[in-house]
N, C-alpha and C positions, 0 to 999 in steps of 0.2 A: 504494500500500500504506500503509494506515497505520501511526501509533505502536503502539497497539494489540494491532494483528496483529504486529508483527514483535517486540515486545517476548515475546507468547507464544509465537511461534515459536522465537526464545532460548534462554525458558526449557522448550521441549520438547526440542528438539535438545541445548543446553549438554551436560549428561550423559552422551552417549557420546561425544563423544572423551574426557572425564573418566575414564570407565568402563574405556576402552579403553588408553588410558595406565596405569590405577592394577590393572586387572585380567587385561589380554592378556599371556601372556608375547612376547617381543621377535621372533621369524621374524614371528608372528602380526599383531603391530601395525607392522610393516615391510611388511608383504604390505600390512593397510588402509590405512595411510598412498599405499601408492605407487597402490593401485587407487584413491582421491581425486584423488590427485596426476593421475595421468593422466588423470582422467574429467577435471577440472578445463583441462587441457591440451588434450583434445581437441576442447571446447567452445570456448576460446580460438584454437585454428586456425577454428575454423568463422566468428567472430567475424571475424578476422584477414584472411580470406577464401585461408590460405597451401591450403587441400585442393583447391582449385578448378588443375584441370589445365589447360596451354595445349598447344596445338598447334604448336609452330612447324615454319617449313619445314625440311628438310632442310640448306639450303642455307645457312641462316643461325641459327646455335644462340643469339646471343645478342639471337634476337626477345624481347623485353617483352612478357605479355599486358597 
């Protein structure tokens, strides 16, 4: 990605959390913050790789996948 792009990207996006701070009343900007917050979160498990389920056996709960 370049300087460029991301310097316009900035300045396209900058403005709403701006917006959203100076002009949502506070449930409102609590609700967006936290649906951020989570997408953000949920991305970062996937990263993480913590969504990925193991199987272990019965017989031994404290298999490692």
């Amino acid at each position: 990605m370049s300087r460029r792009q991301r310097v316009t990207t900035a300045l396209l996006l900058a403005p709403l959390p701006i917006a959203a701070v100076l002009w949502l009343p506070t449930p409102w900007l609590a609700a967006a913050v936290a649906v951020v917050l989570l997408a953000g979160l949920w991305e970062w498990t996937r990263f993480a790789g913590i969504g990925k389920r193991c199987r272990a056996p019965s017989s031994s709960p404290r298999t490692r996948c």
